[in-house]
C-alpha positions as CSV (number, residue, x, y, z in Angstrom):
1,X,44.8,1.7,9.9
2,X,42.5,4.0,11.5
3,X,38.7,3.7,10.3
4,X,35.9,6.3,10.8
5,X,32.8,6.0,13.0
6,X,29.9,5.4,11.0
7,X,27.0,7.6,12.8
8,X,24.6,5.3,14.7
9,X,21.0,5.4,13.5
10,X,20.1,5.9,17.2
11,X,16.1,4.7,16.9
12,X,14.6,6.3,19.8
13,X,10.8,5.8,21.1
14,X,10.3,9.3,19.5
15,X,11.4,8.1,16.5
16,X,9.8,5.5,16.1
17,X,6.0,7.3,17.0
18,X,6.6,9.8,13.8
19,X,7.9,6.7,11.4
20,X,4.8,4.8,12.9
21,X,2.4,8.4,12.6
22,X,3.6,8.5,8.9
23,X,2.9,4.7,7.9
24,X,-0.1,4.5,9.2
25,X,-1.9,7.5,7.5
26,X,-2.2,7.0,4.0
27,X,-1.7,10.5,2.8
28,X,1.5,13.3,3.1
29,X,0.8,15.1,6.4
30,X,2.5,18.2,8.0
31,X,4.5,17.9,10.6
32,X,1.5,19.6,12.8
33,X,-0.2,17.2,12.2
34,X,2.6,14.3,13.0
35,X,2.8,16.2,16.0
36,X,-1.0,15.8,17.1
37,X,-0.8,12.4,16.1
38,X,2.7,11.7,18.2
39,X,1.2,13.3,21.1
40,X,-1.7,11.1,21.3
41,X,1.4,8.0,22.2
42,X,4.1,10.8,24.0
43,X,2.7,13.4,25.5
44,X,6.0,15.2,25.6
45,X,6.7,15.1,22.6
46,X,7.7,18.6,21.1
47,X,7.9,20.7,17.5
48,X,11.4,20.6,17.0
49,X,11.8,17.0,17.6
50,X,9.6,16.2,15.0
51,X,11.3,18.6,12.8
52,X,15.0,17.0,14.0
53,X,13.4,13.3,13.6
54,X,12.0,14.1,10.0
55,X,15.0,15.7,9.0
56,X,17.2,12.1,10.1
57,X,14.2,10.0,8.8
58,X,14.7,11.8,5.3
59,X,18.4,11.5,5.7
60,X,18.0,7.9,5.8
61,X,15.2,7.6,2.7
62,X,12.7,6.6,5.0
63,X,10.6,9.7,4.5
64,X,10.1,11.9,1.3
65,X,8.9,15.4,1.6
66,X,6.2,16.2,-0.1
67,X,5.6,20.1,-1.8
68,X,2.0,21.4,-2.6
69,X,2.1,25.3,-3.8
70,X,1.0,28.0,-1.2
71,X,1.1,24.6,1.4
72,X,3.4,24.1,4.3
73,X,5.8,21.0,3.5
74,X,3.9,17.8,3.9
75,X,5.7,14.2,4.4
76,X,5.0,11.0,4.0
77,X,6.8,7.3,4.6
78,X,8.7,6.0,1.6
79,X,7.3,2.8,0.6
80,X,7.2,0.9,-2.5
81,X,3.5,2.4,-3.2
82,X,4.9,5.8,-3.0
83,X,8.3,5.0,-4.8
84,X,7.1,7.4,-7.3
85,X,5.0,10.7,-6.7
86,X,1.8,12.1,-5.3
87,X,-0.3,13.2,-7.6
88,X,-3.1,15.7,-6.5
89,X,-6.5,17.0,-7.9
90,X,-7.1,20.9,-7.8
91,X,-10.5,21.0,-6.3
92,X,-11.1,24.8,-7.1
């Protein structure tokens, strides 16, 4: 019998900085901002990777994005805290 490839979950150093970016601050962010953060650790790091390696990490359930109305898409880490949903406070 012939059996399929499963795809490889290829976990590359960019990879890792945005999972990393997205654990370690507590609150959806968008992917400017994962971007900023990234930077900081690779410097070369660019927009469309970070859109290609959230894309993957959501494919994978590792990140959830997160929808705000009138925001840009926010995302955050999946983690058994935020297993369920972000809540937000209108402040206006």
């Amino acid at each position: 019998t012939i059996r399929a490839k499963r795809p490889q979950k290829r976990n590359t150093v960019q990879k890792r900085i945005i999972k990393l970016v997205l654990q370690n601050i507590a609150r959806p962010i968008t992917p400017q901002e994962i971007l900023e953060e990234a930077k900081k650790t690779v410097p070369s790091i660019g927009m469309a990777t970070v859109y290609r390696e959230l894309r993957r990490l959501q494919d994978e359930g590792d990140v959830q994005q997160v929808y705000l109305p009138g925001e840009p898409p926010r995302f955050a880490a999946n983690s058994e805290e935020t297993a369920s949903a972000y809540h937000f406070k209108c402040t206006k």
